[in-house]
N, C-alpha and C positions, 0 to 999 in steps of 0.2 A: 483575510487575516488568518493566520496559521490556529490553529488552536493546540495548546502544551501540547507536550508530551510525558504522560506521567510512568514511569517505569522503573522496574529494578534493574540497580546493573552491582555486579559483584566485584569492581572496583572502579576507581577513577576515570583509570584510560578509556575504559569501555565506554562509559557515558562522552567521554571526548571523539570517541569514532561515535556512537550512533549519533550524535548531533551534528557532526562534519557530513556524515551520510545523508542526513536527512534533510540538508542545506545542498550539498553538490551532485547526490546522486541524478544520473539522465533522465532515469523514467520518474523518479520527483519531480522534474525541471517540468518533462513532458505534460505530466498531468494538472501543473501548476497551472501553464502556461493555455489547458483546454477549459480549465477552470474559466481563466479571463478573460475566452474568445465566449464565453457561454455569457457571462455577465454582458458582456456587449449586445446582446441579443435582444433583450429586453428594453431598452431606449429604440430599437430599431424598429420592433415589430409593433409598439405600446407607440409610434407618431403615426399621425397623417398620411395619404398617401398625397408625394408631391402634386400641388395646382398644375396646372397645363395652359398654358399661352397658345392660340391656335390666333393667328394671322391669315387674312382670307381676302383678295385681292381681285377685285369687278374683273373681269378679260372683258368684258361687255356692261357697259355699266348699266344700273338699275332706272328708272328716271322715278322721281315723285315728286311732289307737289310741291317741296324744297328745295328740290335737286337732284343730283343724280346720285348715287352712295357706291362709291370710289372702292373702299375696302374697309376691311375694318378690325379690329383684335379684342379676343375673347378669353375670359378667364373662369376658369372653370377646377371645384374641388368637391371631389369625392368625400364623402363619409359613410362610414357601416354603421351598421344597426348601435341602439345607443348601450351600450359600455361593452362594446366586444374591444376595443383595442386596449382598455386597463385590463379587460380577461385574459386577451394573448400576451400582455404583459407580464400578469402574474405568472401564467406558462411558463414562459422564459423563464424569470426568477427564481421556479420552484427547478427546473430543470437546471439553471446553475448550482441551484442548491446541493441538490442533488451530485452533479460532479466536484464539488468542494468537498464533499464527505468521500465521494471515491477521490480524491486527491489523498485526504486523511486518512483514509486506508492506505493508500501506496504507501505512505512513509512511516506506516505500522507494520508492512510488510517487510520495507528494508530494516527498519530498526530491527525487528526481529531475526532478518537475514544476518544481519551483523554481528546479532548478540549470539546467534548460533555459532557462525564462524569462527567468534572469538571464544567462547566456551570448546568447542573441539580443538583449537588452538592451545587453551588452555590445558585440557587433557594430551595432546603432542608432547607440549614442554614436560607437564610432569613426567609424564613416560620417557620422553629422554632423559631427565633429572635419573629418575629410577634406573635408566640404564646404566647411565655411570657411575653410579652405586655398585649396581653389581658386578663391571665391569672391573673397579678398583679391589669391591671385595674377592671377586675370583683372580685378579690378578696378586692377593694378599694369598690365598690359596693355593696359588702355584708356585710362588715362595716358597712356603712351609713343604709343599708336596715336594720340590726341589732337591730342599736341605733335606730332607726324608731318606730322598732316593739316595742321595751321595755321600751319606752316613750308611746306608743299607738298611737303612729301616722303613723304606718305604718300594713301591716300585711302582718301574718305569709307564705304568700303563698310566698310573693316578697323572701326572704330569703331564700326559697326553690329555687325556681326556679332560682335563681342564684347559689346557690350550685351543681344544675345539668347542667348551664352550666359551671361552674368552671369542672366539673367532667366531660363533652366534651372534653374542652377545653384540660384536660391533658392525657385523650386517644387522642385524634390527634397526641399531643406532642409525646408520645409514637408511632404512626404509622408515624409519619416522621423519628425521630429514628430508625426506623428498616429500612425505604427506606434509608436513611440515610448510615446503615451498608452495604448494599446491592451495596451503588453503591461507599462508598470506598472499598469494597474488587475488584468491578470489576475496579476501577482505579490501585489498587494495580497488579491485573492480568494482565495489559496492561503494567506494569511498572515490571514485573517480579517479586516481591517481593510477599511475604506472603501477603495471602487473609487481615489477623485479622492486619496487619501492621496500627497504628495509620496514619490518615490521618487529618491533621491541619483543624479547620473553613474554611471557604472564608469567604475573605473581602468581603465587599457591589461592587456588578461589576459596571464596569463606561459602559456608553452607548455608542459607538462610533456612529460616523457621517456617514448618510445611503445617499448617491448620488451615484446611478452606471448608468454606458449606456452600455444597449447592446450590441450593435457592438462593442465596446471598449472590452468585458467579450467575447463576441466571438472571434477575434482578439487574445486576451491573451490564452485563452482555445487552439487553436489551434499552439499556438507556446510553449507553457509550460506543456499543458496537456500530462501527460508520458505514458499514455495509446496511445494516437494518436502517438507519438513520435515511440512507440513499435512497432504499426500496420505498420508506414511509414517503419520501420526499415527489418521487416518482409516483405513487398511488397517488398523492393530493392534485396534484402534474394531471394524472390523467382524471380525476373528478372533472376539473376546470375544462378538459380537453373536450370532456361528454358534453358540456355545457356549452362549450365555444363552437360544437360541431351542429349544435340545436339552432343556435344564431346565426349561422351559415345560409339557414332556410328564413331568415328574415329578411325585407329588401333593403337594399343599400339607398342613397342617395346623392342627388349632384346638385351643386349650388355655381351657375355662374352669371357674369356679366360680361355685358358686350358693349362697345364704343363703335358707332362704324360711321365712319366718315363721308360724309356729304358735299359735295363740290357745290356752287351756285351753281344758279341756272343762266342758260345763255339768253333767256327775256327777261334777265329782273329788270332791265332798265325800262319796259315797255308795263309790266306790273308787278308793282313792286311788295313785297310779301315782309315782315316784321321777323319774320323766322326763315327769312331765304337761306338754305346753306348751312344750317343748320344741325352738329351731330347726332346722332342719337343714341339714345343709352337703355339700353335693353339687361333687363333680369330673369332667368328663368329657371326652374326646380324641377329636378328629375326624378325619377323612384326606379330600381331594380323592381321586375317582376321574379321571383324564383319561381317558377312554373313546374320546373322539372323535380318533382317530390320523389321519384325514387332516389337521385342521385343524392337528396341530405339526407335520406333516410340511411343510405348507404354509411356515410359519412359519418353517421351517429351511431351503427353499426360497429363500424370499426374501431371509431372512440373505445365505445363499451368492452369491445373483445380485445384490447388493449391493456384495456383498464385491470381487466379480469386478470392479463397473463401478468401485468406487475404484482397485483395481490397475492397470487402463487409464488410469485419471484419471492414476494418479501416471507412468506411461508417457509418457503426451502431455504433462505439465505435463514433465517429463525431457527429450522432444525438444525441446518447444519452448525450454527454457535452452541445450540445443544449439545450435538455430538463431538463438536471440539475438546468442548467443557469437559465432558463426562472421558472422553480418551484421555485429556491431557492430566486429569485429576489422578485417576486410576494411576496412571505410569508414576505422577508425583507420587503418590502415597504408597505404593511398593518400592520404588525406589530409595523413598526415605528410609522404610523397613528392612532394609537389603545394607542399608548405610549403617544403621543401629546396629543391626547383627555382626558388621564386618568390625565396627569401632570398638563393642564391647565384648565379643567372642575369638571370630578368627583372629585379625590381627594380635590380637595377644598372646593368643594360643602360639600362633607359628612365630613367631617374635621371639618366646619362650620357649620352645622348639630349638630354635636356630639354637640358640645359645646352648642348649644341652649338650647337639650336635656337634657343633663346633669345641666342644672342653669333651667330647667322649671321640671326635678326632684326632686330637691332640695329643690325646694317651693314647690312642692305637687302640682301642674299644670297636671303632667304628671308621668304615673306607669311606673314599673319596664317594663312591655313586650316593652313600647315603646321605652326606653333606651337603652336595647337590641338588640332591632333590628335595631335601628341607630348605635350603636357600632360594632353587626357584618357587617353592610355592611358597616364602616370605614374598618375592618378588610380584608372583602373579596376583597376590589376593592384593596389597600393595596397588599395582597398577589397576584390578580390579574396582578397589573403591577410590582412584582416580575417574576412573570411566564413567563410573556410577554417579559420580557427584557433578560430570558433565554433562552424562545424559537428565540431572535434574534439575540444573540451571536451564539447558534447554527445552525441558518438561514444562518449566517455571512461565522461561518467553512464550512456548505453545498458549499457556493459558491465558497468560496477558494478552497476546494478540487474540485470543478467542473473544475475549469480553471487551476489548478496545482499552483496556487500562489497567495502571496498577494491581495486582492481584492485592484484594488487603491484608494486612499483618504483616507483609513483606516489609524491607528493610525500604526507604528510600535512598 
């Protein structure tokens, strides 16, 4: 059974691709699909080992005092020590356990992948949006620089030199375009579909609310994170494992019976016997010796140093959600402060700027390079807290996938 998926996504469609992704993607399918050959495993190893029919036929027959005994058939079944095969059971169990939680990773991996793609996607469009902003505004520009020149009030170089950057302007547009194609085919590759599959705009993203605490992200990290959940799942796996390696060195046993068929004798008519011809029915019970004490000793060895290298595992898979945390936090909370600065300083500033520029233009105060370069830097701070606000959306998924779930205070 799948378990939620709990996450922020900064609009609709996105939550409609990470749940299509997380349903079609390959290496989801894959890991699904190792999940359910693991769960099999545990009925397998937790039965019996099959009885054995042995069939065994006189070439020379036996003679006794009933008869002769023909052939006969025997049945015979094995059992280990008593409760090792609910042990290797549990094994199994704990070890499918354990790949169901790396399953739920995988599809914390793609959701992530997705929502990254779509957030730099996100950032593509605005940046085109923004180019064709300024491509109309400096085409508004070279208007005016125009009518300038052909009154004589302006000259010829201003009309150039807005034509070349009109002519920037629409190679960028073109090189976001192509970043553009490059990262809906890999949304598309995530989502199983054809690379050239049309992938819709993104809406303008909304900013979600950035307050996190530490210990609060460590806390969740350790009871959600499916990586640690795997590692814990694996240590308990190999407890059972030291144990069932201990049982190895106990003896097994065999239980069978036998039928073996009796012919009459060729004097019963001269004396005649009550039980002439007679089958017989034989029982008997085996025991394994384990003689060979280095080779469990071995065996229990290995367990142990097994055991050991998963406790390490789930140690380093622990720091590393540490250091997830603590990267992914950091960039969130500069980022956000970078956003603040841009929403209530620059941007106003050169917003206010332009407009100076643009009316001390007008009257012939001020030339074409100065206009320009207060328009591109409306443009770049502009496209700047575009950037910004994608790199924190996927600051946002870093952390979510560090701690295996919703970061809290986020928006659902």
């Amino acid at each position: 059974m799948e378990d939620p998926l709990d996450f922020y996504a900064a609009a609709p469609d996105l939550r409609g691709y990470v749940m299509a992704a997380v349903e079609s993607n390959p290496a989801i399918l894959e890991s699904r699909a190792r999940h359910e050959a693991a769960r099999q495993r545990a009925p397998q190893v937790a039965a019996l080992p099959d009885p054995v029919v042995s069939f065994t036929q006189a070439l020379r027959s036996v003679e006794t005092r009933v008869g002769p005994q023909l052939n006969g058939v025997t049945l015979t079944q094995a059992f280990p020590w008593f409760g090792t095969l609910e042990l290797r059971g549990r094994v199994a169990l704990l070890e499918a356990t354990a790949l169901h939680h790396l399953h739920q990773a995988a599809r914390r991996d793609v959701a992530a992948r997705v929502k990254e793609v779509y957030y730099d996607l996100g950032y593509v469009d605005a940046a085109l949006g923004l180019a064709g902003e300024e491509q109309s505004l400096l085409e508004h520009y070279e208007t005016l620089a125009s009518a300038r020149y052909a009154t004589g009030q302006g000259l010829q170089q201003a009309v150039i030199r807005l034509q070349a950057e009109i002519t920037r302007v629409v190679d960028r547009r073109h090189l976001l375009e192509r970043q553009r194609a490059t990262l809906a085919a890999r949304l598309n590759t995530l989502l199983d579909r054809r690379a050239e599959e049309p992938v819709p705009p993104v809406a303008p993203l909304a900013r979600p609310p950035v307050a996190v605490d530490r210990e609060e992200l460590y806390r969740l990290g350790d009871r959600n994170r499916h990586e640690l959940r795997a590692a814990s799942a694996l240590i308990e796996g190999g407890e059972r494992s030291v144990e069932l390696a201990g049982m190895n060195a106990r003896p097994g046993f065999t239980a069978s019976v036998g039928v073996t068929n009796v012919g009459r004798r060729d004097d019963a008519a001269l004396l005649p016997l009550s039980d002439d011809g007679r089958n017989s029915v034989t029982v008997s019970l085996g025991m394994s010796l384990p003689l060979w004490g280095a080779k469990y000793r071995a065996g229990v060895a290995e367990a142990g140093a097994e055991l050991r290298a998963r406790t390490r595992r789930r140690a380093a898979a622990r720091n590393a959600m540490e250091m997830e945390v603590q990267e992914a936090v950091v960039r969130l909370e500069t980022l956000d402060r970078q956003i603040d600065l841009l929403d209530t300083v620059l941007i106003p500033q050169t917003e206010e700027a332009l407009r100076a520029t643009e009316t001390a233009y007008e009257t012939g105060e001020l030339g074409v390079l100065d206009l320009l370069d207060t328009e591109r830097t409306v443009i770049d701070v502009r496209s700047m807290r575009a950037r910004y606000l994608s790199d924190l959306l996927i600051a946002l998924t870093a952390l979510e996938r560090a701690i295996g779930t919703r970061v809290p205070g986020s928006p659902r």
